[in-house]
C-alpha positions in Angstrom: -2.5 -7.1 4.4 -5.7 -6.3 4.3 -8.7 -3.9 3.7 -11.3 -4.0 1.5 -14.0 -4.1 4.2 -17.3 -6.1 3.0 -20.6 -6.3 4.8 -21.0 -8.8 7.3 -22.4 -11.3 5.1 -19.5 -13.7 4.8 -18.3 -15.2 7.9 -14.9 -16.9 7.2 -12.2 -17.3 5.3 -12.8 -20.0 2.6 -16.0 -17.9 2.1 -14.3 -15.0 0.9 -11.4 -17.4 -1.1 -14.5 -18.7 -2.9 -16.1 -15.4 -3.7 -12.8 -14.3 -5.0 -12.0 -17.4 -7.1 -15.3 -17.2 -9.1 -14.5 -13.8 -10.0 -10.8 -15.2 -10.9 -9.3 -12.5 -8.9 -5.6 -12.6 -7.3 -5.0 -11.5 -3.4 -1.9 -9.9 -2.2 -3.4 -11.9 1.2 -2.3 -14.9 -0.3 -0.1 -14.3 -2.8 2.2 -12.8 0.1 1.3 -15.0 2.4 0.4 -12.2 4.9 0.1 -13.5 8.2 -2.9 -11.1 8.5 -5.0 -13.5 6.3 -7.6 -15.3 8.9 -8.3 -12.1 10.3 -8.2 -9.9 7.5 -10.6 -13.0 5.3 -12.8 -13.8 8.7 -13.7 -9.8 8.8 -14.7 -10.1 5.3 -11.7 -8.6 3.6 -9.0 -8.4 1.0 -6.5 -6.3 -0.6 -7.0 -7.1 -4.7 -3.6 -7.7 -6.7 -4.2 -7.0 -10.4 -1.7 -7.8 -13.2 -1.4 -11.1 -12.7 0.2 -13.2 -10.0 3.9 -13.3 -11.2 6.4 -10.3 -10.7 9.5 -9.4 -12.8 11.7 -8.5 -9.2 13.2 -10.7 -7.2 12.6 -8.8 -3.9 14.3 -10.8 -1.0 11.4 -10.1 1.3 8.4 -11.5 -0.7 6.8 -14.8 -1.4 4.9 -14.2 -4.9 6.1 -16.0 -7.6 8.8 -14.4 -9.8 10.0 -14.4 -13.7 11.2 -12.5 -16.3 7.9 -13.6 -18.4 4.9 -13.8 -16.3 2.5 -14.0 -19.0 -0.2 -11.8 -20.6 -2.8 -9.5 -19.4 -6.4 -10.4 -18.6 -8.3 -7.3 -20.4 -11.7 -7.9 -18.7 -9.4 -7.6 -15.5 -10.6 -4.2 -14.6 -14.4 -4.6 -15.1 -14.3 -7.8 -13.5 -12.6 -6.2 -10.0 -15.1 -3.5 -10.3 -18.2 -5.5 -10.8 -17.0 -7.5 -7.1 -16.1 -4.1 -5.6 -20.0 -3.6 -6.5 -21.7 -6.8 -6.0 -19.6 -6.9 -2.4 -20.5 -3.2 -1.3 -17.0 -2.6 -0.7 -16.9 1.2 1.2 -13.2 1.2 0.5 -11.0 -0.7 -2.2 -7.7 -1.2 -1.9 -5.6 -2.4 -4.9 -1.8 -3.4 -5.4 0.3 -5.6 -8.0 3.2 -7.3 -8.9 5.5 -5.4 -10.9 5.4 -5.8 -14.5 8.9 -4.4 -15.7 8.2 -6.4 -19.3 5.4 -4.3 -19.8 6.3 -0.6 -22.0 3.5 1.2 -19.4 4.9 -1.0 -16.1 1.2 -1.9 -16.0 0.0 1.8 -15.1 -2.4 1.5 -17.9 -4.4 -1.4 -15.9 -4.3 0.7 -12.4 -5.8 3.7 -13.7 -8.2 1.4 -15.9 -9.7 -0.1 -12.4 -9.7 3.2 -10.8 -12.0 4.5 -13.6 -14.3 1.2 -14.0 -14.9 1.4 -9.5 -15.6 4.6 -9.8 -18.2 4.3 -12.8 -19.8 1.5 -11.1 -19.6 2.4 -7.6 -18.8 6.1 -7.1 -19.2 6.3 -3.5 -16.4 3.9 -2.8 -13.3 5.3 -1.6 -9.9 3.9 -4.0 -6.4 3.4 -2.7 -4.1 2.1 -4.8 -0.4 0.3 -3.9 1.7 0.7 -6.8 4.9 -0.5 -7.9 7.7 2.4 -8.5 6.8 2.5 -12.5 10.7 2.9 -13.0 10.6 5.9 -11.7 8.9 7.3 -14.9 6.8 10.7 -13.9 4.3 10.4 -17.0 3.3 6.8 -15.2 2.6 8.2 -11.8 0.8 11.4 -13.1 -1.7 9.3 -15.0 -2.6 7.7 -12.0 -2.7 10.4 -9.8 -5.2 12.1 -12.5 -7.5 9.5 -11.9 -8.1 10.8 -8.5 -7.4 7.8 -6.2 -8.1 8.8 -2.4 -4.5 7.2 -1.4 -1.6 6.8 -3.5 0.9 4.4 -1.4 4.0 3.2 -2.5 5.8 1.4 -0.1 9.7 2.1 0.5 10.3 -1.5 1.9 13.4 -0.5 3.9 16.4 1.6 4.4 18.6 3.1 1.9 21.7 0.9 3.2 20.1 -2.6 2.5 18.3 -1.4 -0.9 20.4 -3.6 -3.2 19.9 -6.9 -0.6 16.9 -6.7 -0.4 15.2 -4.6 -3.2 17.6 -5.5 -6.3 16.4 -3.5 -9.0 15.2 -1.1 -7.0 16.2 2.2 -5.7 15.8 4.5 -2.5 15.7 7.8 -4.1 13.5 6.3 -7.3 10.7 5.3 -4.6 11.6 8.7 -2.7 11.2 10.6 -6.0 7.8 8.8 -6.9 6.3 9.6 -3.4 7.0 13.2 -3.8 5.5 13.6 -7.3 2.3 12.2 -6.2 2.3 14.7 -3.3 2.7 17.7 -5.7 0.7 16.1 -8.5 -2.4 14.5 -6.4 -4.7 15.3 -3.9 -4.6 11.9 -2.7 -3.5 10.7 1.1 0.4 10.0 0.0 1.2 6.7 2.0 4.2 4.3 2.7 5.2 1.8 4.4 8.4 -0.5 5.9 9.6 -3.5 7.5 12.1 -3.6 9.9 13.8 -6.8 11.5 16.0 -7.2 8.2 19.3 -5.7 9.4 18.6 -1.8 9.6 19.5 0.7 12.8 17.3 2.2 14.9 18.6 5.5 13.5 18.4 4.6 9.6 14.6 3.9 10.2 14.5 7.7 11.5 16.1 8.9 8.9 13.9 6.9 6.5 11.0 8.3 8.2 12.7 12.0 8.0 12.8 11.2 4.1 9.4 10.4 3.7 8.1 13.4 5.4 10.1 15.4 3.1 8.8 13.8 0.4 5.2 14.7 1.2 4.0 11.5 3.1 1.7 11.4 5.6 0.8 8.2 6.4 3.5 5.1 7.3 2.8 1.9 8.1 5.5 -0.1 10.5 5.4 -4.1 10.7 8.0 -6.4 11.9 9.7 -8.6 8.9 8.4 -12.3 8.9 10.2 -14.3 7.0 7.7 -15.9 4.2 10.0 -19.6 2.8 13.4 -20.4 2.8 14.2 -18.7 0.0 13.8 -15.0 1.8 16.2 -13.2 3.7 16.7 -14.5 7.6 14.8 -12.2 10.3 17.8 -10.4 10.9 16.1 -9.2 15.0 12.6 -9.4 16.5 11.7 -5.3 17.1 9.8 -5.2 20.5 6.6 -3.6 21.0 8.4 -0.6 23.0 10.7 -0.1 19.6 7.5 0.0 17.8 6.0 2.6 19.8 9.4 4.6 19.8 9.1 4.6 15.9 5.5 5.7 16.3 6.5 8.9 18.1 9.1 10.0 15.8 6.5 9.5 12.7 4.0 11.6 15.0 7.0 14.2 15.6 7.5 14.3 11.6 4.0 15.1 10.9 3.1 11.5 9.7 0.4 9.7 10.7 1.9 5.8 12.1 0.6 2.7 11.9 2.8 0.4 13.7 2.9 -3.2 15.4 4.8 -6.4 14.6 2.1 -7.8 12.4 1.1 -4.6 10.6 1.3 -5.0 7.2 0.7 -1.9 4.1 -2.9 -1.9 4.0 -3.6 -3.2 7.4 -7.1 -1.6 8.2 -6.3 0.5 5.7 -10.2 2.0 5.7 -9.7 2.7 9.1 -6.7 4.6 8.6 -7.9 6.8 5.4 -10.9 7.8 7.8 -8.7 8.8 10.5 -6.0 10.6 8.5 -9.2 12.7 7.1 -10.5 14.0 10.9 -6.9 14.8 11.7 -6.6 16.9 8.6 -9.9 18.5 9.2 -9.2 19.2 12.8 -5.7 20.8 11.7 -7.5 23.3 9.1 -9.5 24.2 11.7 -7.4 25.1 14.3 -5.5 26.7 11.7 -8.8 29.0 11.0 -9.3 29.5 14.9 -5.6 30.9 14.6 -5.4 32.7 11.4 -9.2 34.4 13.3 -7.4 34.9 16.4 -4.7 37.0 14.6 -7.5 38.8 12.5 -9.6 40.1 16.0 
């Protein structure tokens, strides 16, 4: 993953692992072990995870670190991502977590605090946030959404059929439910994303992308499943590049803006994306003026 794009002023990776470790801040780059993380570190950027390092799921796709207890909360978190966001002159922030299913807010609380400290500090930065399904718990996702993020993503993961292999503790219609909430209750670009290569049909990941439309999303990103240690799922196929672009141009027929490849990942030029999603929206109001003028003379 990546996207937090920083000025030219750090040149490689260890660079950027450094800048990050005096400010005692967590990647999902590494964390994950994205295989994104030379290019994503050598252009000078990073997707922050806050809430710690350790997750309460034991999602069969992911490499962080997992346990029922995974330790308290770093209060000065928030200020501290914030006050890098600002000393790094970040344009566009992108932040994600574990999930924190021990905590009685699901770690909402933390989210919307960094949202509110970036945009004290830096108010011209745009904000997208990753989040975790919150248990499906409304009140969590309206919070955040009142804090006026400029993407709300949640990522599906994967089709409905292999949700209790490889999300246990999760559900398809929970993250379905949250994505549509957002889209009613936020202004923000609603975003998701999936792997494939861990067992699904062609036709379920259709259907997926059929849900999410209907749920108000209108960006998805695509990325072939890698799989991270031994303790992961098997790579059930390799999708091929001409798959990829087959799944592209049914999101495009849905109305959602695609972002696929074999190595892209949920907030894979993520600034990029946010930026191009806004000139298609603009360039769809206006033709809808030109038509709605047309109709008028």
């Amino acid at each position: 993953m990546s996207t937090c794009r920083m000025p030219g002023r750090l040149s490689d990776r260890h660079a950027v692992k450094v800048r990050l470790r005096k400010a005692a801040l967590h990647t999902v780059c590494e964390e994950a072990r994205c295989p994104n993380i030379a290019e994503c570190f050598g252009a000078d950027t990073a997707t922050f995870l806050v809430l710690g390092n350790v997750c309460t799921r034991r999602c069969r796709f992911c490499a962080i670190s997992k346990s029922s207890r995974p330790g308290e909360l770093d209060p000065a978190e928030p200020a501290r991502l914030a006050e890098t966001v600002r000393d790094l002159k970040l344009t566009h922030a992108v932040i994600t977590s574990v999930t924190r299913d021990d905590l009685l807010d699901c770690g909402a609380g933390v989210f919307l605090a960094c949202i509110e400290e970036i945009h004290r500090l830096c108010p011209s930065t745009t904000i997208e946030v990753l989040v975790p399904d919150f248990q499906g718990r409304y009140e969590l996702i309206d919070r955040i959404c009142a804090a006026n993020p400029d993407v709300l993503n949640h990522n599906i993961e994967t089709v409905e059929r292999l949700y209790q292999l490889v999300r246990p503790g999760a559900g398809f219609a929970r993250s379905l439910s949250l994505l549509a909430r957002a889209a009613a209750k936020s202004s923000a670009l609603v975003k998701s994303g999936l792997m494939v290569g861990l067992g699904e049909r062609d036709d379920e990941v259709i259907e997926t992308l059929r849900a999410l439309a209907d749920s108000g999303c209108r960006v998805v990103t695509i990325g072939q499943y890698l799989r991270p240690n031994n303790e992961c799922l098997p790579v059930a196929r390799r999708v091929s590049r001409e798959q990829f672009a087959c799944f592209a141009e049914a999101a495009e027929a849905l109305g959602i803006e695609p972002v696929c490849g074999t190595l892209v990942r949920s907030s894979y030029h993520a600034s990029e994306v946010l930026a191009h999603a806004r000139r298609s929206t603009a360039a769809t109001d206006i033709t809808n003026l030109q038509s709605v003028d047309t109709k008028a003379g």
